[in-house]
C-alpha positions in Angstrom: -15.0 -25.4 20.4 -16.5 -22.3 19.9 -13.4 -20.1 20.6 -12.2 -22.6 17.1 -15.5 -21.8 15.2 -15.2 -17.9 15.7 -11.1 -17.7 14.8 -11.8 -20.2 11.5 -14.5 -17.6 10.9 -12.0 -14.7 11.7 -9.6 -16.2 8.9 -11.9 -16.9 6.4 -13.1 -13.5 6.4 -10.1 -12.2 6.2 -9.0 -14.3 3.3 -12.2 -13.3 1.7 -11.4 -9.3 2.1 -7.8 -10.5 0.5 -9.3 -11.9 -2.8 -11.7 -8.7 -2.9 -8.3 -6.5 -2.3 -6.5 -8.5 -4.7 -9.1 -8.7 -7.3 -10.1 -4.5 -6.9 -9.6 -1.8 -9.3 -6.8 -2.5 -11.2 -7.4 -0.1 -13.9 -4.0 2.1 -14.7 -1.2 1.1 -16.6 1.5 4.3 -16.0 4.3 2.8 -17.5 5.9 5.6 -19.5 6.7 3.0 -22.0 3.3 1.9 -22.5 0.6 2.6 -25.3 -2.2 2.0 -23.9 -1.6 3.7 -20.1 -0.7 7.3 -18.5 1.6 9.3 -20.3 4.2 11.0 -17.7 3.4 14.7 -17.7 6.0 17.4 -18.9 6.9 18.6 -15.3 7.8 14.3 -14.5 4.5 14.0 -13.1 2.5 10.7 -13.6 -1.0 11.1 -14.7 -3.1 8.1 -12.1 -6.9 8.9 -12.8 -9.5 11.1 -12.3 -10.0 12.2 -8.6 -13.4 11.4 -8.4 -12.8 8.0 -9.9 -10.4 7.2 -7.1 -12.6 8.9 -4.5 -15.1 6.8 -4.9 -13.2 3.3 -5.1 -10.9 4.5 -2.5 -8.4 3.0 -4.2 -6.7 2.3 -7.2 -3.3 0.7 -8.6 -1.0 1.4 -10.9 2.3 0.8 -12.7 5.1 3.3 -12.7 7.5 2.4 -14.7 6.7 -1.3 -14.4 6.6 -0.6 -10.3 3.4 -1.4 -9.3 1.9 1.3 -6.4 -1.2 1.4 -4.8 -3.5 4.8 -4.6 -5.7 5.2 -1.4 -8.5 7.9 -0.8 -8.8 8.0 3.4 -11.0 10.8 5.3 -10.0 13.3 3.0 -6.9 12.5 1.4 -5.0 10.6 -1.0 -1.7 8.4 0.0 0.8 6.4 -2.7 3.0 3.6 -2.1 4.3 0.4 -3.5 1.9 -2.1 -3.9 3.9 -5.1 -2.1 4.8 -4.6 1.6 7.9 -5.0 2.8 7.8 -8.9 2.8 6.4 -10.5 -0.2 2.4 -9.3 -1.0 0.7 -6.5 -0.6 -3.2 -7.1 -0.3 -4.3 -5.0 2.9 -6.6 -3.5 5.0 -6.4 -0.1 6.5 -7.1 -0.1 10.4 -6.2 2.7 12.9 -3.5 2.0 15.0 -2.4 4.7 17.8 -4.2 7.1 15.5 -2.6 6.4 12.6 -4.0 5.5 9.8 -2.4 2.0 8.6 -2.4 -0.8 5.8 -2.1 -4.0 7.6 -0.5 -6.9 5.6 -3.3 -10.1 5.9 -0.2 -12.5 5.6 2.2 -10.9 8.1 0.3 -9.2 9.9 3.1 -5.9 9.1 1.0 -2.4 10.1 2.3 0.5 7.8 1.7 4.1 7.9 0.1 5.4 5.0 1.7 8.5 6.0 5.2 7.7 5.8 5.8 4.1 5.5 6.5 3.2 8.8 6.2 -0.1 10.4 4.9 0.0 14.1 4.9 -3.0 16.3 4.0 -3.2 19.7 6.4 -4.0 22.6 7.4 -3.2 26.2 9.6 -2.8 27.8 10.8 -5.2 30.4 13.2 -3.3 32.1 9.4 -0.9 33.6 7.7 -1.8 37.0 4.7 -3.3 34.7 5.6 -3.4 31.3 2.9 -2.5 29.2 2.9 -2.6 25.4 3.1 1.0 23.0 3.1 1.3 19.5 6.6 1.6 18.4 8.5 2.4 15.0 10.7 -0.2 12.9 11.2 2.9 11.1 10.2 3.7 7.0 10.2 0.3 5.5 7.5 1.1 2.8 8.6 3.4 0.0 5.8 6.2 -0.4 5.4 8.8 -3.4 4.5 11.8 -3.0 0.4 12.6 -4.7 -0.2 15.6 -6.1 -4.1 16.9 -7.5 -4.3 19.6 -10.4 -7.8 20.2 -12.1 -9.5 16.5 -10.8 -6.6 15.1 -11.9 -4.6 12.4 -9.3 -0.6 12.3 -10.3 2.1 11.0 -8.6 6.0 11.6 -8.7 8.1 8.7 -10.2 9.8 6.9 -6.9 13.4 8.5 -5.5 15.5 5.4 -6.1 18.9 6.6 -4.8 16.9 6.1 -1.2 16.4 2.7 -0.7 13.5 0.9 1.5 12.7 -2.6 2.5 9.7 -3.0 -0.4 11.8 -1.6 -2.7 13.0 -5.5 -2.8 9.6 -7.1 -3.8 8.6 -4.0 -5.7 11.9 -4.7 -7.8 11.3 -8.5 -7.8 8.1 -8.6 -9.2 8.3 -5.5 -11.7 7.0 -5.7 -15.4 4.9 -8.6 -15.1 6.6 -10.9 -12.1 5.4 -14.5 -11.5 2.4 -13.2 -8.6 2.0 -9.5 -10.2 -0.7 -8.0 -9.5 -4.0 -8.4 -11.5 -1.6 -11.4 -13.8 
């Protein structure tokens, strides 16, 4: 009985932390097109905010081009990727898995290098004496872009879209405005 009071706890947490995720700093509208948001720079750089802004929220998001992307600030340094993982919604939390820092999807349960997209899973393999489970790579299902800092100021490079990734499907499904974008 207590084993079902702790995991109901567990969830309800975690579905807590979501709603905090999903209802953060939502502040930056980047689309090129838009008035009131980020202008892209001459050199195809896209303005974000102000470095110390996004330091100290550790995270922002934003829309590229109608693509919504998520900014993190981790021990030290800034990663960019699209805002919905690979499956449907992206509301996370960053854990450290095999010494990686990773986003892990609340929903799915997906973990995500913040590094390069991966996704890692944990499996054996039977064919060992005594399997025993190791992180291993699904290989880059997150699109990531690439963060750049000049003068306090956080930009980052409109996405490489003749490489495609698995989010590159929710990203696309839920551009300008989709029926659960973010902060809509």
């Amino acid at each position: 009985m207590l084993d079902l009071i702790i995991l109901s706890l567990h969830f309800f947490i975690c579905f807590l932390t979501s709603i905090a995720i999903w209802c953060g700093p939502k502040d930056v509208e980047s689309d090129s097109s838009s008035t009131g948001g980020a202008e892209t720079e001459p050199n195809g750089l896209i303005f974000i905010g102000k470095e110390e802004d996004i330091k100290k929220s550790q995270r922002i998001t934003a829309k590229i081009n109608g693509r919504e992307i998520v900014v993190f600030y981790l021990e030290g340094k800034f990663h960019a990727l699209d805002s919905r993982c690979y499956r449907k919604i992206f509301a996370c939390v960053i854990s450290d898995i095999d010494g990686q820092a990773c986003i892990v999807c609340p929903w799915h349960k997906f973990k995500i290098t913040l590094e390069t997209g991966e996704g890692l899973y944990e499996g054996i393999n039977p064919l060992e004496p005594s399997p025993t489970p190791k992180w291993q790579s699904k290989g880059v299902k997150q699109r990531i872009h690439k963060v750049t800092i000049d003068n306090g100021n956080v930009y980052v490079s409109p996405p490489d879209l003749s490489v495609s990734f698995d989010s590159d499907y929710f990203a696309d499904k839920y551009k300008n405005g989709g029926e659960l974008a973010m902060g809509k």
